[in-house]
Steps between C-alpha positions, in 0.01 A plus 500: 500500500526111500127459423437426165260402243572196246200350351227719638606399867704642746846346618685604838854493430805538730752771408797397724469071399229520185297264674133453390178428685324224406167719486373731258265737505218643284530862725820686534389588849414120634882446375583761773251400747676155456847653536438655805338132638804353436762745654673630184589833556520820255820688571689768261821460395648783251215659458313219377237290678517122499350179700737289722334144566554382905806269428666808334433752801653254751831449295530893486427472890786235528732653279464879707635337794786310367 
């Protein structure tokens, strides 16, 4: 999962682009509550879970019906 903790805080990462927020977050589940506010989406790919910020979701949107 993208959200992680560096320095005591947590980060929300991108897993498709490895783009950061500029928040961070003393609770693991604001990070997510914050997520979800700004339409990133969880979605699994092999198996694995991972976060997909808004710019990323529309380029896989674009790119499925090219």
């Amino acid at each position: 999962m993208s959200i992680e903790k560096e320095d005591g805080m947590y980060r929300l990462y991108c897993d498709i682009c490895g783009e950061k927020t500029s928040e961070s977050f003393f609770d693991f589940y604001d990070a997510v509550q914050h997520k979800k506010q700004e339409g990133w989406r969880s979605q699994k790919n092999q198996g694995e879970w991972e976060d997909v910020c808004p710019d990323c979701q529309e380029a896989e949107l674009k790119a499925d019906f090219e």
